[in-house]
Backbone as XML, in Angstrom:
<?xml version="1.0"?>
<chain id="A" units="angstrom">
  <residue number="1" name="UNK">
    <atom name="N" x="43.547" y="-86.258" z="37.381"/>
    <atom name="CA" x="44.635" y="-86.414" z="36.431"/>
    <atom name="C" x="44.942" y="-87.903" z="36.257"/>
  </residue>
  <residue number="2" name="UNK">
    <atom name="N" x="45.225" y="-88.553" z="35.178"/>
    <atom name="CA" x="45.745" y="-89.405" z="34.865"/>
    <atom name="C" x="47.325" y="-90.125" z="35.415"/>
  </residue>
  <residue number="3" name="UNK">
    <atom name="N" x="46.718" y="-91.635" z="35.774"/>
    <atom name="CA" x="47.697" y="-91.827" z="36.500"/>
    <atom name="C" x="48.832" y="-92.816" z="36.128"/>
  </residue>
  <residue number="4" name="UNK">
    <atom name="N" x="48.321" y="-93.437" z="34.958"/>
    <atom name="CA" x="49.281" y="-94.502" z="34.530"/>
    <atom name="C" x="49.700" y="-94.327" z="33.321"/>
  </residue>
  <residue number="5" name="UNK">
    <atom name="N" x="50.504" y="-94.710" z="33.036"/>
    <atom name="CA" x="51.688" y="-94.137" z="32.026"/>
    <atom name="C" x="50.279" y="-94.319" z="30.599"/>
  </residue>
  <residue number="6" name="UNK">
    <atom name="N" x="49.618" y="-95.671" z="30.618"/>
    <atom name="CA" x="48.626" y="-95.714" z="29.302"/>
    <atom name="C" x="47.682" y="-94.893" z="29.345"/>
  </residue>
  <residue number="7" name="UNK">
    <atom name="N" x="47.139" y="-93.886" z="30.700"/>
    <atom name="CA" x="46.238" y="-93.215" z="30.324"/>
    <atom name="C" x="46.342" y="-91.664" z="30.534"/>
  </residue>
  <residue number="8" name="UNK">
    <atom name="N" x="48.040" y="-92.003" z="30.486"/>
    <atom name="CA" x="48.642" y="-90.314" z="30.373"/>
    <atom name="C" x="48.206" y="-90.755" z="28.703"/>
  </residue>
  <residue number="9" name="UNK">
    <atom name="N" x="49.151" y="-91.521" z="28.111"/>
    <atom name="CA" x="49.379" y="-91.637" z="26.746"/>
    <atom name="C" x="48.065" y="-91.550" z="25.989"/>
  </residue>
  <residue number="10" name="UNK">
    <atom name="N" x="47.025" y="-92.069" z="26.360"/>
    <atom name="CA" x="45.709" y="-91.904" z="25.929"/>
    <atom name="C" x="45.144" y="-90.281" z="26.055"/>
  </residue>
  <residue number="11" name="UNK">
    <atom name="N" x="45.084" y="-90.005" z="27.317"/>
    <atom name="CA" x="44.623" y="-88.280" z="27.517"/>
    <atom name="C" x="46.030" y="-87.402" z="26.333"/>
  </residue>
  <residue number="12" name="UNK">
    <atom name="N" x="46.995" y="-87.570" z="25.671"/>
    <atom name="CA" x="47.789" y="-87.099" z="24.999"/>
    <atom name="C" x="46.848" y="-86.928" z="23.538"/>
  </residue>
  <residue number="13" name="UNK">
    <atom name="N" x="46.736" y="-88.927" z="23.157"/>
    <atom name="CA" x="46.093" y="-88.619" z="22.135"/>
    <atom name="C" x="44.306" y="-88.227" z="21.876"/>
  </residue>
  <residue number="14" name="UNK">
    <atom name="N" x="44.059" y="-87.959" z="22.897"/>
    <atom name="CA" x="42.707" y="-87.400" z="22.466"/>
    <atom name="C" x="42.825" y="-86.309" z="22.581"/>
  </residue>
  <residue number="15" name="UNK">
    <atom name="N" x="43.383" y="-85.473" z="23.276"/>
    <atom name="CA" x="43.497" y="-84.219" z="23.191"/>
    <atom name="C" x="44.416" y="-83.773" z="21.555"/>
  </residue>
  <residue number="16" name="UNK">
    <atom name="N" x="45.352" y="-84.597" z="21.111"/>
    <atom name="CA" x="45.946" y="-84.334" z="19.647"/>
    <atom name="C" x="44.222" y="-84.377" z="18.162"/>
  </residue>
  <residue number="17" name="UNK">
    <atom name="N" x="43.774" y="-85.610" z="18.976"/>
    <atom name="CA" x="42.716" y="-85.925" z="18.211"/>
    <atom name="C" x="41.366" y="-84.738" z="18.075"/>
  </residue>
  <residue number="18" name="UNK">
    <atom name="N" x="41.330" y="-84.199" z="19.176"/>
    <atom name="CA" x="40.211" y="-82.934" z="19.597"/>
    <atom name="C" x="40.917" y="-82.040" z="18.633"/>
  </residue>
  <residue number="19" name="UNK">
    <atom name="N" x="42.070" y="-81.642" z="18.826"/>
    <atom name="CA" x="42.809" y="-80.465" z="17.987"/>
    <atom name="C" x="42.613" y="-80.538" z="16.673"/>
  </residue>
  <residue number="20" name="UNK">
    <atom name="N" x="42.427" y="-81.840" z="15.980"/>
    <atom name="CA" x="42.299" y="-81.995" z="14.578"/>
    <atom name="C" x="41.283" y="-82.075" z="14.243"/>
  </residue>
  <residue number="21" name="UNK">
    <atom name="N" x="39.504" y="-82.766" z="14.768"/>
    <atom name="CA" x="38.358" y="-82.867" z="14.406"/>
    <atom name="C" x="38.264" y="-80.906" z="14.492"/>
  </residue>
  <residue number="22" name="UNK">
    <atom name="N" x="38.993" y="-80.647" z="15.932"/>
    <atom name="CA" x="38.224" y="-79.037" z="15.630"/>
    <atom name="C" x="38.673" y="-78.391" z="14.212"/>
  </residue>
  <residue number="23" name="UNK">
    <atom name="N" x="39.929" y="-78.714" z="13.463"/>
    <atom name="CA" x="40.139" y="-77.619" z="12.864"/>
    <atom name="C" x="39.333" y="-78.338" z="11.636"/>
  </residue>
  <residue number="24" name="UNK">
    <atom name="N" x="39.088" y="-79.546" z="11.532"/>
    <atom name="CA" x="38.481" y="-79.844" z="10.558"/>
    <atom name="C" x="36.902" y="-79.150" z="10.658"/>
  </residue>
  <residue number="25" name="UNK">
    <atom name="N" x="36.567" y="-79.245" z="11.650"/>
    <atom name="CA" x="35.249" y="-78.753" z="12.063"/>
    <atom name="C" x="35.091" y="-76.767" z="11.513"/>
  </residue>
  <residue number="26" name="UNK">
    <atom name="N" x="35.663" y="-77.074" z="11.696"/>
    <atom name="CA" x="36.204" y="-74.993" z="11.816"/>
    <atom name="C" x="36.408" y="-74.615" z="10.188"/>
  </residue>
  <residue number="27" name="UNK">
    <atom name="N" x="37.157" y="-75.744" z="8.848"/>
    <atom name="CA" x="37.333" y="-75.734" z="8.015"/>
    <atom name="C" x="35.673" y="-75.383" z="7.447"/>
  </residue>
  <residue number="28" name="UNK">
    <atom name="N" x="35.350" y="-76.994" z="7.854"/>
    <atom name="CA" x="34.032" y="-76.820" z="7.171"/>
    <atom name="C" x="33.166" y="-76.145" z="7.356"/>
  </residue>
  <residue number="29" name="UNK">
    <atom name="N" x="33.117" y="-75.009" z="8.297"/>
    <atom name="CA" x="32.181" y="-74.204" z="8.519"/>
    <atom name="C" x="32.357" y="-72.737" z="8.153"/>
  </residue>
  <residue number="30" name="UNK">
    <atom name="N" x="33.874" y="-72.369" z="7.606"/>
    <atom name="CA" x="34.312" y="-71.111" z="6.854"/>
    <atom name="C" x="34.031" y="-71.452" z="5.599"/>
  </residue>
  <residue number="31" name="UNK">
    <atom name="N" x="34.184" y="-73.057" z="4.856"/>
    <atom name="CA" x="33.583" y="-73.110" z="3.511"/>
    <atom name="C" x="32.153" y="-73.311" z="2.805"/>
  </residue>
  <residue number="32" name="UNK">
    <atom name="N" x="31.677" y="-73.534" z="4.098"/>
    <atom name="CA" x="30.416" y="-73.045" z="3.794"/>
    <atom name="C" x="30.166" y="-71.840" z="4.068"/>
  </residue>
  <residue number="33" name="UNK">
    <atom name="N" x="30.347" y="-70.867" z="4.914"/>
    <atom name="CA" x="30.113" y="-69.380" z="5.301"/>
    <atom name="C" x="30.689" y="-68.697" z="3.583"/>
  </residue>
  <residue number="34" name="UNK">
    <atom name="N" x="31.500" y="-68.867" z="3.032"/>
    <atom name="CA" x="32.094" y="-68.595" z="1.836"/>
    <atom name="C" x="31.611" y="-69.084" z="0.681"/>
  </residue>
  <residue number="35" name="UNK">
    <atom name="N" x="30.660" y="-69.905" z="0.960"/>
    <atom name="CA" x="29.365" y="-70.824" z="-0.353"/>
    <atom name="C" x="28.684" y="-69.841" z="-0.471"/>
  </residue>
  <residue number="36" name="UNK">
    <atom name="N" x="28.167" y="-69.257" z="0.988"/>
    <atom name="CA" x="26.794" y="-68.848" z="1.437"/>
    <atom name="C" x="26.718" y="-67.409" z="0.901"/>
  </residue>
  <residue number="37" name="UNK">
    <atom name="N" x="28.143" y="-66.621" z="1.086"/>
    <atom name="CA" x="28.624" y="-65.223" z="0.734"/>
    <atom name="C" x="28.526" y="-65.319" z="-1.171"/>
  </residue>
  <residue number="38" name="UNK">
    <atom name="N" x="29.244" y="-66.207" z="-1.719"/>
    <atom name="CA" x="29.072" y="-66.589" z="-3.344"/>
    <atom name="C" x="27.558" y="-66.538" z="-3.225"/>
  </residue>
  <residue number="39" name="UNK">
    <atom name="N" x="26.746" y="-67.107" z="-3.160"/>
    <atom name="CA" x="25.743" y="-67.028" z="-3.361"/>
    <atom name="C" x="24.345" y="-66.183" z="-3.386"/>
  </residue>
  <residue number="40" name="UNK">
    <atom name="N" x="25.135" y="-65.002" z="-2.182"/>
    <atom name="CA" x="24.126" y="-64.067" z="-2.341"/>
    <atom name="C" x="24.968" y="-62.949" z="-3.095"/>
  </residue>
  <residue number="41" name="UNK">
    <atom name="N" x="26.253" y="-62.715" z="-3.611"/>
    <atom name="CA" x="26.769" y="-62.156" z="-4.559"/>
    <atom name="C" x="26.268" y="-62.539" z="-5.413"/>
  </residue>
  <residue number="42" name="UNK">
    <atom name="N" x="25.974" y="-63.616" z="-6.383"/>
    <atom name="CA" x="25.128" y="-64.383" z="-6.929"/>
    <atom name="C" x="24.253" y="-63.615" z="-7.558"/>
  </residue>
  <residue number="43" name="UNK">
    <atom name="N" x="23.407" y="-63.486" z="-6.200"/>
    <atom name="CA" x="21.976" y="-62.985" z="-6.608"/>
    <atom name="C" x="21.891" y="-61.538" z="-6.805"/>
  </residue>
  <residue number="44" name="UNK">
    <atom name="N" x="22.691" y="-61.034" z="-5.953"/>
    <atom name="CA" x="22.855" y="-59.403" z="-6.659"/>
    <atom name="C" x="22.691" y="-59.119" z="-7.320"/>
  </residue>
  <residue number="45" name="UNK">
    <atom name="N" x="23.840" y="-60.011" z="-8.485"/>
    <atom name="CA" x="24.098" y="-59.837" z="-9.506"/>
    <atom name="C" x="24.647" y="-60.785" z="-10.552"/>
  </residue>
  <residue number="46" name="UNK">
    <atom name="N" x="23.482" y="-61.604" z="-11.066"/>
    <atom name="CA" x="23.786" y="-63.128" z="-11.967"/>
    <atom name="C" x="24.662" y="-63.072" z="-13.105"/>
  </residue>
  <residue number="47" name="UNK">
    <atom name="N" x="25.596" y="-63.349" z="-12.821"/>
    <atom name="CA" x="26.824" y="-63.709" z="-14.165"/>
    <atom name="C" x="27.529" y="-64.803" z="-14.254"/>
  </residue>
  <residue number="48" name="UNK">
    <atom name="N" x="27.983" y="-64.857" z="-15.626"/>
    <atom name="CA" x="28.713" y="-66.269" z="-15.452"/>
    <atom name="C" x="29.701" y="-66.606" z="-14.830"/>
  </residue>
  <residue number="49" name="UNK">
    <atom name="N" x="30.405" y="-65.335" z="-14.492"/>
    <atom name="CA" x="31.889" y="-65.743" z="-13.623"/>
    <atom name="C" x="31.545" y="-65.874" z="-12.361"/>
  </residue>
  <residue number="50" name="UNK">
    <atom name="N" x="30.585" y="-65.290" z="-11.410"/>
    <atom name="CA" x="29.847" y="-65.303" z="-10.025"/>
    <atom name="C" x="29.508" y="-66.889" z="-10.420"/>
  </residue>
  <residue number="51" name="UNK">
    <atom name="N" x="28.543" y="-67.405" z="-11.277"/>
    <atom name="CA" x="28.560" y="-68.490" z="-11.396"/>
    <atom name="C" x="29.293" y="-69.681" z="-10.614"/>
  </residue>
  <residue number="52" name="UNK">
    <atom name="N" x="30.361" y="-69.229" z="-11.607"/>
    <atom name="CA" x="31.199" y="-70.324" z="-11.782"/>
    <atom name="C" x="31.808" y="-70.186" z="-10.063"/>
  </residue>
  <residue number="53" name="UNK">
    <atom name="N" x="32.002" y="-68.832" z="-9.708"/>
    <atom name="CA" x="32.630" y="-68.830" z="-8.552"/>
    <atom name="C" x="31.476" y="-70.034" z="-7.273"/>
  </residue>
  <residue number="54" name="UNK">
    <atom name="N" x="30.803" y="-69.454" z="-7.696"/>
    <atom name="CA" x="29.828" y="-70.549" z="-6.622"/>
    <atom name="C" x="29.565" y="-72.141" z="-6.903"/>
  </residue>
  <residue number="55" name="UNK">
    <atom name="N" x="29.864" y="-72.077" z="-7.908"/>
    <atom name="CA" x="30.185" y="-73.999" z="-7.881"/>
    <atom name="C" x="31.335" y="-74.141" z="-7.405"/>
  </residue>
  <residue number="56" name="UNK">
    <atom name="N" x="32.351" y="-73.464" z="-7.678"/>
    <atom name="CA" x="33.612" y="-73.745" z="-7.155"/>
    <atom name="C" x="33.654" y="-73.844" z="-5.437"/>
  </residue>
  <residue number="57" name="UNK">
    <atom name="N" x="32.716" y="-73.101" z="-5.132"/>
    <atom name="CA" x="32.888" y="-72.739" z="-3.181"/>
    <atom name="C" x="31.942" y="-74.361" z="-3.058"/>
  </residue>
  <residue number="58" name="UNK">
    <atom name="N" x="31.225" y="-74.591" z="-3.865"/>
    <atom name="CA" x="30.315" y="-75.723" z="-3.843"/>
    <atom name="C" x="30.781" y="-76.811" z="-3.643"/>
  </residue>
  <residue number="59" name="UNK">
    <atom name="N" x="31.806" y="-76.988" z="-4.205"/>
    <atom name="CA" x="32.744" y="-78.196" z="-4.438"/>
    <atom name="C" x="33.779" y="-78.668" z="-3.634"/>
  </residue>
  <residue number="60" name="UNK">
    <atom name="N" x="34.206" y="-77.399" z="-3.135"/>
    <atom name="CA" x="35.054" y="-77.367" z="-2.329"/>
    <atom name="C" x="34.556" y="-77.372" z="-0.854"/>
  </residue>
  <residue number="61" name="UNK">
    <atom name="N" x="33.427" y="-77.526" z="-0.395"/>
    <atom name="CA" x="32.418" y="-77.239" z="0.595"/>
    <atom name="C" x="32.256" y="-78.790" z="1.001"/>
  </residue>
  <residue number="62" name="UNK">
    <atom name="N" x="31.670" y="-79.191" z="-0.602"/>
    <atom name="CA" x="31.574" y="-81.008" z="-0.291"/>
    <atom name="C" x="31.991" y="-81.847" z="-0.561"/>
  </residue>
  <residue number="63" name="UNK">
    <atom name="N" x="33.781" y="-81.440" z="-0.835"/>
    <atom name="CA" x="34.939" y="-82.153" z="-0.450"/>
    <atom name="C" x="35.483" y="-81.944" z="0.808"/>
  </residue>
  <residue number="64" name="UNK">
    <atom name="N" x="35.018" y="-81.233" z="1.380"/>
    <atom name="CA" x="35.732" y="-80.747" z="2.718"/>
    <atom name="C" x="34.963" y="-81.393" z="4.086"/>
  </residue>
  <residue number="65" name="UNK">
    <atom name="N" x="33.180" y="-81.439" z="3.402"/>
    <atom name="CA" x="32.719" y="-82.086" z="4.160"/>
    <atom name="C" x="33.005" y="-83.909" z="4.294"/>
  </residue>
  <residue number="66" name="UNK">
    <atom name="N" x="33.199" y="-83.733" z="2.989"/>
    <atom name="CA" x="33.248" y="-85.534" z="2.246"/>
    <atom name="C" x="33.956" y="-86.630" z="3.285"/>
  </residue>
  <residue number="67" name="UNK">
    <atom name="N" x="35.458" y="-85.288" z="3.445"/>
    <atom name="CA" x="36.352" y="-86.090" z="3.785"/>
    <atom name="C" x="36.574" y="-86.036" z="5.174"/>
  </residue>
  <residue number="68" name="UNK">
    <atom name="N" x="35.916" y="-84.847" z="6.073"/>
    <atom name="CA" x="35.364" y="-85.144" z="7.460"/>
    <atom name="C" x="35.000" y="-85.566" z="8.085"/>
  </residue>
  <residue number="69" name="UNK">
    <atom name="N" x="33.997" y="-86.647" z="7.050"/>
    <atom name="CA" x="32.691" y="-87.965" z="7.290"/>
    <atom name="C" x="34.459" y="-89.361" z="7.020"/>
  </residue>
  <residue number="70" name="UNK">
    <atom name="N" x="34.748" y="-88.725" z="5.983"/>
    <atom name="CA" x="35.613" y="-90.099" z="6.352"/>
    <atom name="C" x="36.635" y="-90.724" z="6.892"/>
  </residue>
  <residue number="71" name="UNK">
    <atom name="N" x="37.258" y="-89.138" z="7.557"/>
    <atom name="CA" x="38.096" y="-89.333" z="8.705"/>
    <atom name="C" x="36.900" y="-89.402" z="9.852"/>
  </residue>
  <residue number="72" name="UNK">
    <atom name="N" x="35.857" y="-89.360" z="10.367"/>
    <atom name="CA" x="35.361" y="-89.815" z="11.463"/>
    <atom name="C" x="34.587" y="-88.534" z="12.313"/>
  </residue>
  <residue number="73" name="UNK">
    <atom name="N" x="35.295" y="-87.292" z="11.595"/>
    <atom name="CA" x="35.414" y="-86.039" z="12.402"/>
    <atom name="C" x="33.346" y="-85.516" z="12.506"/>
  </residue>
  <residue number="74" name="UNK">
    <atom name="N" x="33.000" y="-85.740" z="11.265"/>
    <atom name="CA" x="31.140" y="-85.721" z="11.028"/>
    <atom name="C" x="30.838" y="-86.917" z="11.391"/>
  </residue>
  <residue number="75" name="UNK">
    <atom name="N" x="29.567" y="-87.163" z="11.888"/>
    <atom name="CA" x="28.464" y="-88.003" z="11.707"/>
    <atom name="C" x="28.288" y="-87.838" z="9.899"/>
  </residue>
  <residue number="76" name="UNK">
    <atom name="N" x="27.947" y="-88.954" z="9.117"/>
    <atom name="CA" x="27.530" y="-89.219" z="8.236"/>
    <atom name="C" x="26.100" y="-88.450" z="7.890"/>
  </residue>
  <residue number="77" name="UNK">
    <atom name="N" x="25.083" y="-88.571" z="8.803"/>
    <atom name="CA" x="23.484" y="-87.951" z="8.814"/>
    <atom name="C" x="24.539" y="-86.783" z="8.971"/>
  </residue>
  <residue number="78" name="UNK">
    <atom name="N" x="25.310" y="-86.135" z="9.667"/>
    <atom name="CA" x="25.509" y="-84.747" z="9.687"/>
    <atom name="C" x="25.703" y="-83.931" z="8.912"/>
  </residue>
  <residue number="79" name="UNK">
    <atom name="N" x="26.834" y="-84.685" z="7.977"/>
    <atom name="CA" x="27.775" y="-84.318" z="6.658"/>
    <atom name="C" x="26.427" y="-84.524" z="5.479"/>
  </residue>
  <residue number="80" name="UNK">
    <atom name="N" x="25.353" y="-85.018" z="5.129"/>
    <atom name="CA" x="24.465" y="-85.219" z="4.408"/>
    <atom name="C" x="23.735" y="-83.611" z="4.434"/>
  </residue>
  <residue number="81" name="UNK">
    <atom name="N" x="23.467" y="-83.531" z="6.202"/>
    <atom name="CA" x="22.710" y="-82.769" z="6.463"/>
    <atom name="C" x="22.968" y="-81.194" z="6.062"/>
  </residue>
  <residue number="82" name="UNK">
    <atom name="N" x="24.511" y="-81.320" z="6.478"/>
    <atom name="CA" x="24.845" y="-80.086" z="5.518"/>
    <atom name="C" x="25.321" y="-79.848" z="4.491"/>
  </residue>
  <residue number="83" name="UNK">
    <atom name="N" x="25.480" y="-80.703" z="3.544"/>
    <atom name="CA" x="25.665" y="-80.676" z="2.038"/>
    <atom name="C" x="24.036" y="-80.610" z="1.711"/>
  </residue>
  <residue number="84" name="UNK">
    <atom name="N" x="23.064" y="-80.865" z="2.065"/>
    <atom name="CA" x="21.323" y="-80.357" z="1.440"/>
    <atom name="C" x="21.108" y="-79.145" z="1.922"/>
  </residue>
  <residue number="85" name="UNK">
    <atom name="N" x="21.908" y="-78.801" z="3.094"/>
    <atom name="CA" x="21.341" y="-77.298" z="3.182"/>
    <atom name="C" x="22.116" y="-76.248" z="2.014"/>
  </residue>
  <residue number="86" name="UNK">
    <atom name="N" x="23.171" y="-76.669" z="1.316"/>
    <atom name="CA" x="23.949" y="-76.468" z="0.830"/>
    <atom name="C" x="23.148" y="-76.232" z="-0.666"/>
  </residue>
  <residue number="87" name="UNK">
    <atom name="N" x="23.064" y="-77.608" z="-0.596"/>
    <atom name="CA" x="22.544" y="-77.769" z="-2.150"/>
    <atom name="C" x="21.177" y="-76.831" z="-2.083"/>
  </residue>
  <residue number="88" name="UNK">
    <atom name="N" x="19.954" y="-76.988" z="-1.554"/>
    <atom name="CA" x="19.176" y="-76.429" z="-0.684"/>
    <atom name="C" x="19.197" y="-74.556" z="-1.388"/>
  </residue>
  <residue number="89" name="UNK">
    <atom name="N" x="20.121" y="-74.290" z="-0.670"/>
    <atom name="CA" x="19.961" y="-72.798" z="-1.348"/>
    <atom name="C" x="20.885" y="-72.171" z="-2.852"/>
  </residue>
  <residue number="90" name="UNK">
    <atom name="N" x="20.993" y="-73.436" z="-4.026"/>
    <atom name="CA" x="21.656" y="-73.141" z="-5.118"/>
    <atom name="C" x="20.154" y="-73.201" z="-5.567"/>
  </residue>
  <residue number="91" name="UNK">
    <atom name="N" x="19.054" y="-74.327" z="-5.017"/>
    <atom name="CA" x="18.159" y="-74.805" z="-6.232"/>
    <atom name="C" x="17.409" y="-73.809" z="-6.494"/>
  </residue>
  <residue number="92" name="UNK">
    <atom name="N" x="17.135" y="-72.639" z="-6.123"/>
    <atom name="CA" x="16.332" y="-71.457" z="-6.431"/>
    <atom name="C" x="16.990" y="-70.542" z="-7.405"/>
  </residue>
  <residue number="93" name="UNK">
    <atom name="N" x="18.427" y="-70.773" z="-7.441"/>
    <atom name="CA" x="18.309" y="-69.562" z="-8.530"/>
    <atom name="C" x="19.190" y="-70.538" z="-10.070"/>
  </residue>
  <residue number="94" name="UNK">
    <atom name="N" x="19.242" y="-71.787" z="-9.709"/>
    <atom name="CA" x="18.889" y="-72.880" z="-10.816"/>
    <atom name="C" x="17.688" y="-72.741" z="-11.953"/>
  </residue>
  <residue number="95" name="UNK">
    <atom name="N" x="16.663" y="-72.884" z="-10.754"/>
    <atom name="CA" x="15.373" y="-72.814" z="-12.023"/>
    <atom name="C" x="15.172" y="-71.349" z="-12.273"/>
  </residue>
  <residue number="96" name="UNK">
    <atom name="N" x="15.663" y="-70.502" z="-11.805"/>
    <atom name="CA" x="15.072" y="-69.245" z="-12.510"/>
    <atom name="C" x="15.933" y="-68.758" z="-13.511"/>
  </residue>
  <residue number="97" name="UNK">
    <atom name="N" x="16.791" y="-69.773" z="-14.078"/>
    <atom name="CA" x="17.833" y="-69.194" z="-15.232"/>
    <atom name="C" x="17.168" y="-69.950" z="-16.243"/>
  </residue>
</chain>
């Protein structure tokens, strides 16, 4: 355990800091699970409003990642890495329209 008043105060804020990368972490991984769900609704069944619904989860996927990378919470290669896996499974049913 921490013994001096600066590294109580320090073990305070990293543990505040853990609490927030996780939920950011946790964000970005229900909005992509919710890209991933649009997308094979998608394919079921191609329409324009499914469409549209899946750019929207799209967008909101890599703003969520965007801003994870720029609070600190991603690695940069990370946040890349999963916005291409992202992009990654739109480009197939792109060219077949």
């Amino acid at each position: 355990m921490a013994n001096t008043k600066s590294s109580l105060k320090r073990a305070e804020i990293a543990e505040r800091n853990r609490l927030r990368n996780k939920a950011y972490k946790s964000a970005v991984k229900t909005l992509m699970k919710k890209y991933f769900n649009a997308i094979a609704a998608y394919t079921a069944n191609p329409t324009p409003e499914l469409n549209q619904e899946v750019q929207a989860r799209l967008s909101e996927a890599y703003g969520k990642i965007d801003k994870a990378i720029k609070r600190g919470v991603l690695h940069p290669n990370n946040g890349a890495r999963k916005k291409s896996r992202l992009a990654h499974r739109l480009k197939p049913l792109q060219t077949a329209e």
